[in-house]
C-alpha positions in Angstrom: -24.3 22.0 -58.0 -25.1 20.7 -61.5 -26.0 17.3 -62.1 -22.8 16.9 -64.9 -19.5 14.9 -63.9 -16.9 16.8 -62.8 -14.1 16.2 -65.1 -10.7 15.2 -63.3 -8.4 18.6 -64.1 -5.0 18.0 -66.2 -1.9 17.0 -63.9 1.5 19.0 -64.2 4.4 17.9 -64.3 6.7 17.3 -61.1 10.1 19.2 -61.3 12.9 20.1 -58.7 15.4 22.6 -57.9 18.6 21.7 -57.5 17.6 24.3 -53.6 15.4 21.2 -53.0 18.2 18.6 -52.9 20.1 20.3 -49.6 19.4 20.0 -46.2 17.5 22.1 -43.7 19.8 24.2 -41.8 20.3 23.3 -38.0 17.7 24.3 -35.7 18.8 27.0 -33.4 18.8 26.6 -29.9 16.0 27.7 -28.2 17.2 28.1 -24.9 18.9 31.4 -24.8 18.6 32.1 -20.8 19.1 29.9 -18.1 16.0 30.8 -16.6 12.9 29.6 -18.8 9.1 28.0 -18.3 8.7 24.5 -19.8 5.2 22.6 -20.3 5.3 18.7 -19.1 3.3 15.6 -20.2 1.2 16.3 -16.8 1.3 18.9 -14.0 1.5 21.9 -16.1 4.2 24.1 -16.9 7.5 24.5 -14.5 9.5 27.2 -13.9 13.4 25.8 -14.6 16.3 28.1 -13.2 19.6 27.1 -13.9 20.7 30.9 -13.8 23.9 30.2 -10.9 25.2 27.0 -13.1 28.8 27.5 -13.7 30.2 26.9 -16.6 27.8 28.7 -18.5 28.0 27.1 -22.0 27.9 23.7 -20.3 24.6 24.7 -18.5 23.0 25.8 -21.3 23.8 22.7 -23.4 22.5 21.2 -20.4 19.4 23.6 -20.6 18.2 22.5 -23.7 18.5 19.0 -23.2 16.1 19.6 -20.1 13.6 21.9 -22.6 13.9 18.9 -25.0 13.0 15.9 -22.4 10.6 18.0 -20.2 7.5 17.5 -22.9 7.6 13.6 -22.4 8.0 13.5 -18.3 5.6 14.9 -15.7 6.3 18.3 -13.9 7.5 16.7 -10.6 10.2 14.5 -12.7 11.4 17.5 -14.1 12.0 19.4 -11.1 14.1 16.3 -10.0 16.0 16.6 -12.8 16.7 19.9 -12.6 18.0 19.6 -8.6 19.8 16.5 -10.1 21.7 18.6 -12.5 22.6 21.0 -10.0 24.0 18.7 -7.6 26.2 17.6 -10.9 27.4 21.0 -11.6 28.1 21.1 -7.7 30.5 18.6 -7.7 32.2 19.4 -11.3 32.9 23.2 -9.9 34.5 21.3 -7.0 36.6 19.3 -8.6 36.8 19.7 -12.2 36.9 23.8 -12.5 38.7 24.0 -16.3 35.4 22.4 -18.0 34.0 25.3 -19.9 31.4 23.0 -22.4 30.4 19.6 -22.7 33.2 18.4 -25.2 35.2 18.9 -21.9 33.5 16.1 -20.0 35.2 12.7 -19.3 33.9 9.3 -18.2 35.4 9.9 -14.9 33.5 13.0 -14.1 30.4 10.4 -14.3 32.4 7.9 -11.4 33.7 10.2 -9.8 30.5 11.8 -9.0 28.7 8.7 -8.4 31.7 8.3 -5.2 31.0 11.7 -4.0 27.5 11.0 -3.6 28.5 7.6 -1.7 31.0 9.5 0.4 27.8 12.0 1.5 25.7 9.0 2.8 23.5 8.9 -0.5 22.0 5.4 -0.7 22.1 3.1 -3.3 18.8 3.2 -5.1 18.7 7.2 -4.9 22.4 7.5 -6.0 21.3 5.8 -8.5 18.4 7.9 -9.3 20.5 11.4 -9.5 23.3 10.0 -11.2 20.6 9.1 -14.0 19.6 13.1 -14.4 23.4 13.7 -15.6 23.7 10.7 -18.1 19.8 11.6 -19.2 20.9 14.8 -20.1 24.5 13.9 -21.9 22.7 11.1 -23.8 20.3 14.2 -25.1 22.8 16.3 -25.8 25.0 13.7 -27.9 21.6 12.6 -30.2 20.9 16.0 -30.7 24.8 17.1 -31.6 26.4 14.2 -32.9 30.3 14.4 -32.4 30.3 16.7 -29.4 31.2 14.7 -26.9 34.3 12.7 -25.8 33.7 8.8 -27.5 35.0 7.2 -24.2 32.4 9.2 -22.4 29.5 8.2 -24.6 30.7 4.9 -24.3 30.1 5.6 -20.5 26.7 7.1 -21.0 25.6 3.3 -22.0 25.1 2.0 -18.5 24.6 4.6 -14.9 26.5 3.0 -12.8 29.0 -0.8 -12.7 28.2 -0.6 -9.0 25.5 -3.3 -7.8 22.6 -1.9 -7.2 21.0 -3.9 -4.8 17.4 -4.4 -3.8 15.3 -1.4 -2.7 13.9 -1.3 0.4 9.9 -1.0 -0.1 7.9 1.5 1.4 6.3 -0.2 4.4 2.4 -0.1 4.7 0.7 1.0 8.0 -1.1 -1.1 10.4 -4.6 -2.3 10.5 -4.9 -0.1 14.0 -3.9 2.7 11.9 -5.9 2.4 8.5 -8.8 1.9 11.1 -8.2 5.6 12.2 -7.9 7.1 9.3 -10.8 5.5 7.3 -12.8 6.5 10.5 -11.3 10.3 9.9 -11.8 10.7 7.0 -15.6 9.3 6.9 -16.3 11.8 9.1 -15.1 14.9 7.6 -16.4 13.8 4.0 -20.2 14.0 6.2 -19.3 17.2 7.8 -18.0 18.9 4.5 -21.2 17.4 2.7 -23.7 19.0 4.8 -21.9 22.2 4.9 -21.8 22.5 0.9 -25.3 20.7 0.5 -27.3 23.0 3.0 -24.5 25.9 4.1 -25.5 27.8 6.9 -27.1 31.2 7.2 -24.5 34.0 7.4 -24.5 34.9 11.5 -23.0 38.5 12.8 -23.9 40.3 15.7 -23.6 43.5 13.9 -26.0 43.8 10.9 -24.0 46.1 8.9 -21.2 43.8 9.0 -23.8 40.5 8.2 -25.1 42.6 5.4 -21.5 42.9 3.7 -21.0 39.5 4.0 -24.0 38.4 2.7 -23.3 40.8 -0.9 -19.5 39.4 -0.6 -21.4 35.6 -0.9 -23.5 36.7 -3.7 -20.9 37.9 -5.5 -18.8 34.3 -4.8 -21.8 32.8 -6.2 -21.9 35.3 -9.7 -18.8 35.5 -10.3 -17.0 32.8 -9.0 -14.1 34.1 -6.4 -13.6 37.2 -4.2 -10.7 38.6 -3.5 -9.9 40.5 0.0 -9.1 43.4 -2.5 -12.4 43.5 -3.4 -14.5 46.9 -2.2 -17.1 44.9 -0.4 -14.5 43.3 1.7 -12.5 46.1 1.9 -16.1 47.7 3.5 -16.5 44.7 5.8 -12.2 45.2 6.8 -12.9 49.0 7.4 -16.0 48.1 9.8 -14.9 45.1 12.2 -11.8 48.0 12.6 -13.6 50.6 13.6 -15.8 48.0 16.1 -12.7 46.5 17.1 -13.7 43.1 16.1 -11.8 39.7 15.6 -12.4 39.6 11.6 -11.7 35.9 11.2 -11.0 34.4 8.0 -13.9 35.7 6.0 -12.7 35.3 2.0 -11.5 31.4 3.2 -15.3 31.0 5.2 -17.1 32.6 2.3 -15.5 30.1 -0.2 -16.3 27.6 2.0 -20.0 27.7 1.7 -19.7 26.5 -2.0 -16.6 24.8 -2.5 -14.6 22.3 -1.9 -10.6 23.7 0.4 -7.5 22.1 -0.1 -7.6 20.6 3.4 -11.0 19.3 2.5 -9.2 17.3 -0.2 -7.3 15.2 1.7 -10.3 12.8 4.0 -11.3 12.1 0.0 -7.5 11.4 -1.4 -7.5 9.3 2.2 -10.2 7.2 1.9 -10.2 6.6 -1.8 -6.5 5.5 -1.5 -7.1 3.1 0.9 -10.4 1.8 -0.5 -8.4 1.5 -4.0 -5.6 1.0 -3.8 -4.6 3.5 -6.8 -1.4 5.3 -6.7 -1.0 8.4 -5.9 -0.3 9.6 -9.2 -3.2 8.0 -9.9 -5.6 9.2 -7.4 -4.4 12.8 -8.2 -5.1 12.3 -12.1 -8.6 10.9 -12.2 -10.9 12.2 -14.5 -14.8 13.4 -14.0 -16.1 10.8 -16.6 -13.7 8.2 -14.6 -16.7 5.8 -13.7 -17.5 3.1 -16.5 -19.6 0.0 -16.6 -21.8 -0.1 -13.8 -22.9 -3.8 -12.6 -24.2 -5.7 -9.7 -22.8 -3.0 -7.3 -19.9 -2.7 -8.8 -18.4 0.0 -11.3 -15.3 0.2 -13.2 -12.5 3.2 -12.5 -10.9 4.5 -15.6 -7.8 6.1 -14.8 -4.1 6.7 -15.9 -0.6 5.2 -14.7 2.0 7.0 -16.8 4.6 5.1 -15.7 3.2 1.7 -17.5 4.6 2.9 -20.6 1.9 1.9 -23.8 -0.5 0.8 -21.5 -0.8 3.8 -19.7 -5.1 3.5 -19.4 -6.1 1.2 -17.2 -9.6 -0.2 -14.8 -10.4 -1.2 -12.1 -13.8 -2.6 -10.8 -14.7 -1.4 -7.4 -17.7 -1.5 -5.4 -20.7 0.7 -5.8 -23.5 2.1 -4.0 -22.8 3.7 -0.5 -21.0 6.6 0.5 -18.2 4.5 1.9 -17.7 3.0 -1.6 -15.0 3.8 -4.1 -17.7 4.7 -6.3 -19.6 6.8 -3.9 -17.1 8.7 -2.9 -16.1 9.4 -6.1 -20.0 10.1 -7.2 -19.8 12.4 -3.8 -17.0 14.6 -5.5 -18.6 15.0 -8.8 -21.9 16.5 -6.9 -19.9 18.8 -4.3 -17.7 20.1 -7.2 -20.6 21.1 -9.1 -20.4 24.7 -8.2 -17.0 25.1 -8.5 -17.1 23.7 -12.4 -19.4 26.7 -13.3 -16.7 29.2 -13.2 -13.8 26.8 -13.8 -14.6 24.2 -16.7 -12.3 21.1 -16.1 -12.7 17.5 -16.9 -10.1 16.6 -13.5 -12.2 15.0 -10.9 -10.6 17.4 -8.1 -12.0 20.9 -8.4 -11.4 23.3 -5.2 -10.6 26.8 -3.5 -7.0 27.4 -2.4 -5.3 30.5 -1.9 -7.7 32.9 -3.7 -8.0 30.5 -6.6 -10.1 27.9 -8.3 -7.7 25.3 -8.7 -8.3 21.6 -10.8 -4.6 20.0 -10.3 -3.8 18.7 -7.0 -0.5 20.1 -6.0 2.1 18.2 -3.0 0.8 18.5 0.1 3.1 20.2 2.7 3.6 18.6 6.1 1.9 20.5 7.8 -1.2 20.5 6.9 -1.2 17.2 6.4 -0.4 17.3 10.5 -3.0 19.7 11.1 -5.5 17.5 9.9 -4.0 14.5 11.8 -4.2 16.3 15.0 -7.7 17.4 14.7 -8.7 13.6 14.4 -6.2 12.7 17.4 -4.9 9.9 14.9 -1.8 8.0 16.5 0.7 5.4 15.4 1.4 1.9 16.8 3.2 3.2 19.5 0.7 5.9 20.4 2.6 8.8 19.2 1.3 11.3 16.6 1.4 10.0 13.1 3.4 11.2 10.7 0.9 10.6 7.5 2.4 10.1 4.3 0.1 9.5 1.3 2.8 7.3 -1.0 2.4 4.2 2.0 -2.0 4.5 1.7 -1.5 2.4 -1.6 0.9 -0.2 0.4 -1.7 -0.2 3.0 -4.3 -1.3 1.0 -2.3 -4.2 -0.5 -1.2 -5.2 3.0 -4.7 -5.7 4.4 -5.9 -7.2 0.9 -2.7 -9.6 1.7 -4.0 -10.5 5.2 -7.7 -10.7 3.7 -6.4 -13.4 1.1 -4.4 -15.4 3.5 -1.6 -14.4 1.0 -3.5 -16.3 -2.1 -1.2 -15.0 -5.0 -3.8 -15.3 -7.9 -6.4 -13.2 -6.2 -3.9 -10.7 -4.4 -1.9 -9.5 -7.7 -4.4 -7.6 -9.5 -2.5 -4.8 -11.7 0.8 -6.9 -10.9 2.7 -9.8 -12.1 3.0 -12.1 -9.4 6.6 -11.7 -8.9 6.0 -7.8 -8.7 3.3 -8.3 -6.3 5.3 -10.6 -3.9 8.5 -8.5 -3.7 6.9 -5.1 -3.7 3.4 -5.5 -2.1 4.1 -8.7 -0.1 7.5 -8.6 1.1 6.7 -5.8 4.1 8.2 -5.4 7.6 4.4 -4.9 8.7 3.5 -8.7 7.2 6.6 -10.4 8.5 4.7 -11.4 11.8 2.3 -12.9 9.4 4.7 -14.7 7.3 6.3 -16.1 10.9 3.1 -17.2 11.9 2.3 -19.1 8.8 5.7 -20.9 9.5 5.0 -21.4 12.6 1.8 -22.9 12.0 2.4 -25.1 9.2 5.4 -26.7 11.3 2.7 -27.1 14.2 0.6 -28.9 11.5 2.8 -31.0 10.2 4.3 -31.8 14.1 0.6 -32.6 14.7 -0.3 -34.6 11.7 3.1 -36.6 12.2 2.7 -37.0 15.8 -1.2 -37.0 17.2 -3.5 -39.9 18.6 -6.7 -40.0 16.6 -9.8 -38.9 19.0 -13.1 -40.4 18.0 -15.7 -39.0 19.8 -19.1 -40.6 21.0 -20.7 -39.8 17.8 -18.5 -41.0 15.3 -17.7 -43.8 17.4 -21.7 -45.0 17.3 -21.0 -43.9 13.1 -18.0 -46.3 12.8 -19.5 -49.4 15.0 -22.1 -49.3 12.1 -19.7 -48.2 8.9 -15.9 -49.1 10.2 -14.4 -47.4 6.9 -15.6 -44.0 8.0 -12.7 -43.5 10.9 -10.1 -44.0 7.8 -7.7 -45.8 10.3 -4.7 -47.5 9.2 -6.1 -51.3 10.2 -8.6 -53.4 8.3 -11.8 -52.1 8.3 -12.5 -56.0 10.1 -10.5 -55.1 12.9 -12.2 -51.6 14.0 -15.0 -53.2 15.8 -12.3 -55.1 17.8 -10.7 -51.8 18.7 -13.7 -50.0 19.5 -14.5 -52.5 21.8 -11.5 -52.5 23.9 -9.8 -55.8 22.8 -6.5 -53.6 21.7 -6.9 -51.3 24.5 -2.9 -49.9 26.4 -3.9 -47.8 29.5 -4.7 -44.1 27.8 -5.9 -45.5 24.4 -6.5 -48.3 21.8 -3.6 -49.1 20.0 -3.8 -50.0 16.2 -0.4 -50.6 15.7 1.1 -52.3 19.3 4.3 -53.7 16.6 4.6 -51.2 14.3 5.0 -48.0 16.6 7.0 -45.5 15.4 9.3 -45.2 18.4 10.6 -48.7 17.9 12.1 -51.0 15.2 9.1 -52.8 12.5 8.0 -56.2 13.9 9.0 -55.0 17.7 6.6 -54.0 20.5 6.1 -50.5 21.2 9.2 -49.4 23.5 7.6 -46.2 24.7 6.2 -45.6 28.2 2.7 -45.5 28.4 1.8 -41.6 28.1 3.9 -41.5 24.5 0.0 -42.9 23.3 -0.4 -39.1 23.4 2.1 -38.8 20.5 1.8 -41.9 18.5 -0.1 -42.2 15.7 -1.0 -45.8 16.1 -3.6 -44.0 19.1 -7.4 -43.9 19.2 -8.4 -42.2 22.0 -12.5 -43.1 22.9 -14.6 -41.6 25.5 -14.1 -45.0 27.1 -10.0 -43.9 28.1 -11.3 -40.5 29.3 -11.2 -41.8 33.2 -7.4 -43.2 32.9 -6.4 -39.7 31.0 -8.4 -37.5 33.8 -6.3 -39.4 36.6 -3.3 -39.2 34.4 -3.8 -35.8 34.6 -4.4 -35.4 37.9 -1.0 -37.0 39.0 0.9 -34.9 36.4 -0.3 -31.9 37.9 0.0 -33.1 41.1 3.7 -33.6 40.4 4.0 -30.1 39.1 4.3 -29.1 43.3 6.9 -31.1 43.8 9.2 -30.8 40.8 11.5 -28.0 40.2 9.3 -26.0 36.9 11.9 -26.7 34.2 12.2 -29.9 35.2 8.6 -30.7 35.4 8.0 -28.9 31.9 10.7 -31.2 30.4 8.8 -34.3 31.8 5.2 -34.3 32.0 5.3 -30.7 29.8 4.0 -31.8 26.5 1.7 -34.6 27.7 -0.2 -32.0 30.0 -0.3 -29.8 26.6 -1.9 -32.8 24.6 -4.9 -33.7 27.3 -5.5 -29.8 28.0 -5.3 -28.4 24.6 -6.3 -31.2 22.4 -7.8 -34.3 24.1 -10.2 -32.9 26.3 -11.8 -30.2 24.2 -13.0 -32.6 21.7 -15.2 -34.5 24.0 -18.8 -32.4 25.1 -19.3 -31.1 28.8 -20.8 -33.7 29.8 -19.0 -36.5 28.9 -15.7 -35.2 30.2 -18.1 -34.8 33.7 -18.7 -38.2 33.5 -15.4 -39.4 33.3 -14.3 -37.3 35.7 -16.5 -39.1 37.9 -15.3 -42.4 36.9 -11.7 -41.5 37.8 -12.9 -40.4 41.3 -14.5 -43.9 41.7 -11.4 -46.0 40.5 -10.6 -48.7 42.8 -7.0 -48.8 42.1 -4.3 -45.5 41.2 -3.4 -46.0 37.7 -0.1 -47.7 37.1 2.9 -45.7 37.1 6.6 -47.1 36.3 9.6 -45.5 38.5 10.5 -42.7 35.6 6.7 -41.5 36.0 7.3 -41.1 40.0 11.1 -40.2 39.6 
C-alpha cells in the first residue's frame, strides 16, 4: 500500500421507488403438516405431532403458534404444551364439534374447559398450568393475525383463569435417615466407577478365541469411539459363544464400560451433587465443563444456568473444594472420567456418557425404573422401611431442609439464591420441618414458663463469688442485702426468699400466700447448697406419697414440684454435694413440716 491519502470517493445521491414505499407481503406459514421437528432454547430439537387434531385448520393455526413459541422455551416445556393442546382439542371435539378455525372460538370454550378439567379431579395449580398451553397459544395466534379472533375472546385471553388459585402444595424434602442413604450410595458407586475407568480390568474368557475378539472389539472402542453389535468383530464373537453354547452377556454395554461413563452411572453423580448443592435439576442437568470459577480457601465458585430467572439467567455459587466428597471434587471427578469420551464427541456439557449405542452429552428424564434398579442395589429405604421411591425434583428440597435444620432456621443465612419470603414459603414451610417448627414452639413457651416461673439456683461456687462481689448474682434485692440472704437470715423451709411481700402469688405489700413447695416456682427463690437437705427430704416424702395416691391424683399434686427437684434443682449441684446433703437429711432430727393439704 502507498504511503499517499486515500481520498474519500464521491457520494451519490439517495433516491426511492415509489416499489420501496409498500409493505412486505405476509410471511407464509410455515407449518404445512401437523407433524414437524422444532429446535428449543435447550434440550435440542422435538418431534411435535399434532397429526389426529380435529379440526384441522384450527390445529394448524395452533401448529404454528407452537413452531413460533418453541425457540424461546426448553424441549420438556414444549412437549407439555403440545399434550396441553391436545387435551384442549379433546374437550372442544366433545363439546363444541361445529368449530372449523380459530375465528370460531368463544370465551366460553376457555371456562368451559377449565370445569371439565375440575370435574376430572385436575388440581388447582395443574389446571391452571394446562389451561395456560390453550390461552399461550390463542395469544400467539391473535399477535401474529390481528383481527382473527372473536374480541370478547381476546378479552378473555387477558387473565387464565377468575378462579382462586390457591397456594401450592410444595414438594416435600426427604428425611435426614434418608439423605444419609443416599449420600452413602452414591459415594460408593462414584469409587467403584472410578477405579473401573482409571485402571479397567484385563479382558477375562475362558475360551481364547472368544478373549481375542473382545480384546480387537475394545481396540476399536478406543480408535474409533463406539461399536456397534453390527459390527463384524462382534458379529465373530456372536457366531462363536453360539456355536460353544455360551451365555454371551452384555459385551457392546461391558466393552463401553471400560472407558466411559453409562447412564446408570450418572445418577450416584446427579445424587450427590444435588444434595451437596442444592442446584436444581435443571440446573444440575445444564452445567457446563468450564463450570468451576474462582478457586479460594477451599472453596470454588459454580457457574451455572437457571432459565427460569428470566434476565439473570447466569448465576454462582461458592461451594467447597478439595475432596472427593466435595461439590467441587465431584465435579473435577467428572471432567477427568469423561475425558475419553470427549475425544470422539467434542462437547462443552459437563455430562458426557454411553447409552444405547451412543455417545450422548444431554442428560435425558430418567425412567422409573432404573432409577429403582439402582435404589435396590443399595437396599436404600424410606422412613417407614419400605423401598424408596427416588425422585430427583425433592434432592434440591432436601438440601434446603437439612441447611434449615443446620441454621436453626436463621433466615439471613438460609436464603441464599432466594428472597426471604420465597425461601420461607417454598424451602421452609415443609411437612418434614413441621416437627421442628412444633418443637421450637414448644420450647420457647418452656422458656418463657421457666424464665417467668423458676427459683434462682446458686451453686457453691458462685455463692463463694457473690459473698465477695454481691452484684454478680443480678438478684432483684439491694446488692446490701445479698450477704443477708446468703447467710440464711431470709431463709422459708426449701429456699431464701428475696421477696417474702412481694410474691407473685399474692397481692403487693402482702405475705406470700403460697404453701411452702410453690418456692419451686417463684421467682423471689434462691435455692443454696445450704436448702439441699430440706429439698432431699421433701423429695423423699413426695415420692413416698406417690404409693399411696391414686397416679393422676398424685401427678396433679406433688407432679410438677418432683419435676423441678429432679430435672432442674438437683442437676445443678456436683456429686458430691448432693451426697452430702443427702446425708444431712438422713441425720435430721425432726421430719420437715408438712401442713394437712401436703398429707391430704
Amino acid at each position: 500500500m502507498s504511503g499517499r491519502k486515500a481520498r474519500p470517493r464521491k457520494g451519490q445521491r439517495v433516491s426511492f421507488t415509489r416499489e420501496d414505499g409498500k409493505a412486505p407481503p405476509p410471511r407464509a406459514n410455515p407449518v404445512t403438516g401437523l407433524r414437524f421437528t422444532v429446535d428449543t432454547a435447550h434440550g435440542g430439537t422435538a418431534l411435535i405431532d399434532l397429526i389426529d387434531l380435529r379440526p384441522r385448520r384450527l390445529a394448524l393455526a395452533f401448529g404454528a403458534a407452537l413452531r413460533e413459541l418453541a425457540p424461546t422455551i426448553v424441549r420438556s416445556t414444549v412437549v407439555q404444551h403440545a399434550n396441553g393442546l391436545k387435551r384442549f382439542f379433546q374437550f372442544l371435539n366433545a363439546t363444541a364439534p361445529r368449530i372449523d378455525g380459530p375465528e370460531d372460538l368463544r370465551g366460553e370454550h376457555i371456562d368451559g374447559f377449565e370445569s371439565r378439567l375440575e370435574a376430572q379431579g385436575v388440581t388447582t395449580i395443574h389446571r391452571h398450568t394446562i389451561i395456560a398451553k390453550a390461552i399461550i397459544a390463542l395469544r400467539t395466534i391473535d399477535a401474529s393475525r390481528p383481527g382473527l379472533l372473536d374480541e370478547k375472546l381476546r378479552q378473555r385471553l387477558t387473565y387464565t383463569s377468575a378462579r382462586p388459585l390457591g397456594r401450592s402444595t410444595p414438594r416435600d424434602a426427604y428425611s435426614g435417615f434418608v439423605a444419609r442413604q443416599l449420600r452413602d450410595a452414591a459415594r460408593a458407586d462414584i469409587q467403584v466407577i472410578t477405579r473401573r475407568l482409571k485402571s479397567p480390568p484385563p479382558i477375562e474368557h475362558p475360551d481364547a478365541t472368544l478373549r481375542s475378539h473382545l480384546e480387537d472389539a475394545a481396540q476399536i472402542i478406543e480408535a474409533e469411539g463406539t461399536l456397534s453389535y453390527k459390527h463384524p468383530k462382534l458379529q465373530s464373537f456372536y457366531r462363536r459363544f453360539h456355536l460353544l453354547d455360551l451365555d454371551a452377556g452384555t459385551p457392546v454395554r461391558d466393552l463401553h464400560a471400560r472407558r466411559y461413563l453409562l447412564a446408570e452411572d450418572v445418577i450416584p453423580f446427579f445424587v450427590l451433587l444435588s444434595l451437596e448443592t442444592g442446584l436444581e435439576p435443571e440446573c444440575v442437568k445444564a452445567l457446563r465443563l468450564d463450570c468451576l470459577r474462582n478457586p479460594a480457601s477451599g472453596t470454588v465458585e459454580i457457574d451455572y444456568v437457571k432459565r427460569r430467572a428470566r434476565g439473570s439467567e447466569w448465576k454462582r455459587l461458592r461451594v467447597r473444594d478439595g475432596a472427593s466428597s466435595t461439590p467441587g471434587g465431584i465435579i473435577r471427578t467428572l471432567i477427568e472420567l469423561t475425558a475419553a469420551a470427549r475425544k470422539h464427541k467434542p462437547s462443552d456439557s459437563l455430562w458426557v456418557y454411553f447409552h444405547i449405542g451412543k455417545l450422548r452429552d444431554r442428560i435425558q428424564h430418567y425412567s422409573e425404573e432404573l432409577l429403582d434398579n439402582w435404589v435396590a442395589r443399595h437396599g436404600v429405604v424410606d422412613d417407614a422401611g419400605q423401598p424408596l421411591r427416588l425422585l430427583l425434583s425433592r434432592l434440591r428440597k432436601t438440601h434446603k431442609a437439612l441447611w434449615y435444620a443446620k441454621t436453626q432456621g436463621d433466615m439471613a443465612r438460609f436464603a441464599i439464591g432466594h428472597t426471604p419470603e420465597v425461601a420461607a414459603r417454598h424451602y421452609a414451610d415443609l411437612p418434614s420441618l413441621r416437627h421442628l417448627h412444633e418443637q421450637t414452639v414448644a420450647d420457647g413457651l418452656n422458656d418463657a414458663l421457666a424464665s417467668a416461673l423458676q427459683p434462682r439456683i446458686v451453686t457453691p461456687e458462685e455463692e463463694a463469688i457473690a459473698r465477695r462481689a454481691p452484684s454478680t448474682l443480678h438478684l432483684p434485692v439491694p446488692a446490701a442485702q445479698v450477704r443477708s440472704m446468703l447467710s440464711g437470715n431470709q431463709d422459708v423451709w426449701l429456699a431464701s426468699c428475696s421477696g417474702f411481700h412481694n410474691s407473685p402469688f399474692a397481692a403487693e405489700g402482702e405475705p406470700c400466700s403460697e404453701s411452702f413447695w410453690g418456692c419451686l416456682e417463684c421467682r423471689n427463690a434462691v435455692i443454696t447448697a445450704r436448702k439441699l437437705p430440706s429439698i432431699i427430704a421433701f423429695l423423699d416424702f413426695i415420692v413416698a406419697r406417690r404409693a399411696e395416691m391414686a397416679e393422676t391424683d398424685w401427678w396433679a399434686k406433688f407432679g410438677r414440684p418432683w419435676s423441678r427437684i429432679t430435672q432442674q434443682v438437683l442437676p445443678a449441684f456436683s456429686e458430691a454435694v448432693i451426697a452430702d446433703a443427702r446425708e444431712k437429711a438422713k441425720a435430721l432430727e425432726h421430719q420437715p413440716y408438712l401442713p394437712l393439704e401436703a398429707r391430704a
